[in-house]
N, C-alpha and C positions, 0 to 999 in steps of 0.2 A: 504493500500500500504506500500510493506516495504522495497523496494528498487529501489533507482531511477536508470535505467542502463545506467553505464558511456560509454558500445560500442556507445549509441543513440547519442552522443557527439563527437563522433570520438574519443574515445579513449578505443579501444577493444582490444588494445592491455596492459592496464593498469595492471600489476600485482595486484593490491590491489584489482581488481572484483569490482562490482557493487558498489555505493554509499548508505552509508544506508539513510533512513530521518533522523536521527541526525545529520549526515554530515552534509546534504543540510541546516538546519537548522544554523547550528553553520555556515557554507558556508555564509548565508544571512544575520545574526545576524553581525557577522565580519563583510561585506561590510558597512551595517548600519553604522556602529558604527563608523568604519573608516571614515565614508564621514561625521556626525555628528561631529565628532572630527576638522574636517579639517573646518566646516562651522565655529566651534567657534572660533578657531583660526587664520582665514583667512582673512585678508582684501581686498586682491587681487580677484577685478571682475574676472580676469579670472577664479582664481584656485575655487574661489565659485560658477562660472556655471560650472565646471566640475564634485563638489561635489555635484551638483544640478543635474546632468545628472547620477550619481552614484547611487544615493536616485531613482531616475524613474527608474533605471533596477532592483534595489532592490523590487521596490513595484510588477515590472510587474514578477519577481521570486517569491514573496511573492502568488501573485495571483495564479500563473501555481502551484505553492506548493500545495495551499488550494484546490484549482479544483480536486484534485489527490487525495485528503484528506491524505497529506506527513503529515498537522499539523504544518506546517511552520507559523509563526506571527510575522513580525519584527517592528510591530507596537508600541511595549512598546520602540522602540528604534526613531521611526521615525513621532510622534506621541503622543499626550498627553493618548488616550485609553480609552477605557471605566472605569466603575467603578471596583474597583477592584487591584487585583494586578499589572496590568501594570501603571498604574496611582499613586500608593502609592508611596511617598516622600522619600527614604531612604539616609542614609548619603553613599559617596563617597569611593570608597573603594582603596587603596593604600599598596605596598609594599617595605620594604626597606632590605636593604643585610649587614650581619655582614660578611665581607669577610676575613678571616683570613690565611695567606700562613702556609707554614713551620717552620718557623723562629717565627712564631704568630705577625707578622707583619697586620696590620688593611688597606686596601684599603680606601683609601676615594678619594670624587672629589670635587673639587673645581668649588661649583656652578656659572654658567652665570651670572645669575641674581641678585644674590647677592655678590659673592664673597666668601661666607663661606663653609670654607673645613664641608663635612658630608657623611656618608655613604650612598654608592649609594640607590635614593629613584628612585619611579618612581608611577604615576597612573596605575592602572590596568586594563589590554586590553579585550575587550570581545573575546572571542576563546580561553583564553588562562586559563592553572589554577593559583590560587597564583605563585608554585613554578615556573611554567612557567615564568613567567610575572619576578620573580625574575633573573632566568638565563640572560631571553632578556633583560633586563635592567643593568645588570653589564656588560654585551660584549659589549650593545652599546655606555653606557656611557666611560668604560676605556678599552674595548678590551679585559679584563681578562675571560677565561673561568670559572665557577665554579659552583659546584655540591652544592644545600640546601640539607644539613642533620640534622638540628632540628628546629623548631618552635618554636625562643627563644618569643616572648608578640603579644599581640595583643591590642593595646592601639587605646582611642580617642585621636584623634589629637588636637581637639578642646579645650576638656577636658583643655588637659595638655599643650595648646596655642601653638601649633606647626602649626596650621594652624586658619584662618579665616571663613574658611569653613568645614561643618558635615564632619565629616572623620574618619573611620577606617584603621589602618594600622597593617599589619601582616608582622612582621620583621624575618628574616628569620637567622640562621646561616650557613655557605656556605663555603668550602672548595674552595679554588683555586685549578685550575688543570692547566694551563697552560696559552698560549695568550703573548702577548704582550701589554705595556702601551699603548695606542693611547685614548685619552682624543676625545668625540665627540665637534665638530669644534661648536656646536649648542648650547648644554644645557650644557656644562662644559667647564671653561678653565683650567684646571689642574685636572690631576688625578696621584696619588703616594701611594705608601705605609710606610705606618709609625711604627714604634719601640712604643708598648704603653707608654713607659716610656719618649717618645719624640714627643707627638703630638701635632698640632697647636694652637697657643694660642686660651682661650675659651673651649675647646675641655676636657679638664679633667674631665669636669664636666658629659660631657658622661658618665665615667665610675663610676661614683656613684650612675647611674643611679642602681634599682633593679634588672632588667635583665641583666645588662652589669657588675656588680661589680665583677665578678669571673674572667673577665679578669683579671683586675687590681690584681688582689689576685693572680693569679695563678694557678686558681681550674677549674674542669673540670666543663663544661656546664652543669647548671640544668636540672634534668630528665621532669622537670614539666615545661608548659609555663605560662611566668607572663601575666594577666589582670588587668584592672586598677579596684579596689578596690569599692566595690558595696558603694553605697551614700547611708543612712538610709532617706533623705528626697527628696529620688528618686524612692521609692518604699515603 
């Protein structure tokens, strides 16, 4: 089967034509994930039986998938899985934005949780790709529109103690195009744009970073992306 028909749904009047099974796939995947995100987060009885009732339309989509032989499984998401790849442990995967305007002025937000101004991060969404997950994380965090145009590192987190938990992050560089400042009321209480030669305390040390030091210098962005340096008693 290789296309599920969206007229069957009421919607034949849909210019995009039938649905392929990736859709539908990536369609169940996302709800999964979504409702998994919201159980671990959620202490509210309520909002946990609704992502409880999420997870049961997903399974009974997952099923009508398989009967069809679409190839749909959102079982690595909702589900420990059998042996194998849906089952295997991998570390957490994460995106952050070097968002630089006109002027080369640096975006950053000033986190909720801690307090400290840093370039918009965020976890990574299933449906979506890195650069994706990149755009929708700078509009929701500060309202700014902007375009990823190079793949400045791809660092552990863990590694290099930025985080507590396994983690990959793929840091993006990213052109502003427009928007407005609006900080989200949720995960950020401030977000502004800073002059490099004037950013908040703490912050300078950012730019000594390998991948970041060309700001500081004035030089155009390397051609090549930095990764953190192979360990000889790790291999």
């Amino acid at each position: 089967m290789g296309e599920i028909d969206r007229g069957s749904q009421g919607a034949t009047d849909d210019p995009r034509g039938p649905a392929s099974v990736n859709e539908l796939a990536q369609w169940i995947l996302s709800l999964a994930a979504i409702a998994q995100t919201g159980l671990a987060f959620s202490d509210s009885l309520y909002e946990r039986e609704r992502y409880d009732e999420i997870l049961k339309v997903v399974g009974r989509m997952q099923q009508a998938g398989l009967s069809q032989n679409a190839g749909v499984d959102a079982s690595v998401l909702t589900e420990e899985g059998p042996r194998g790849v849906p089952g295997y442990v991998t570390p957490k995967t994460a995106v952050g934005a070097i968002v630089l305007d006109s002027s080369q002025r640096m975006l950053l937000v000033r986190r909720a949780d801690s307090g400290v101004w840093l370039y918009p991060t965020g976890w990574a969404d299933v449906g979506y790709s890195p650069a994706e997950v990149v755009v929708k994380e700078v509009q929701e965090e500060t309202g700014i529109r902007c375009t990823p145009t190079r793949l400045l590192a791809v660092l552990d987190g863990m590694r290099l103690g930025f985080t507590r938990v396994a983690m990959y992050s793929s840091i993006f560089l990213c052109q502003a195009d427009g928007g407005e400042l609006r900080p989200h009321p949720l995960e950020t209480s401030g977000a502004d744009w800073f002059a490099i030669d004037r950013l908040p305390p703490r912050l300078e040390a950012l730019l000594e970073l390998p991948w970041l030091s060309w700001i500081r210098d004035g030089e155009e962005p390397p051609l090549t992306t930095y990764f953190d340096p192979v360990r000889a008693d790790h291999v």
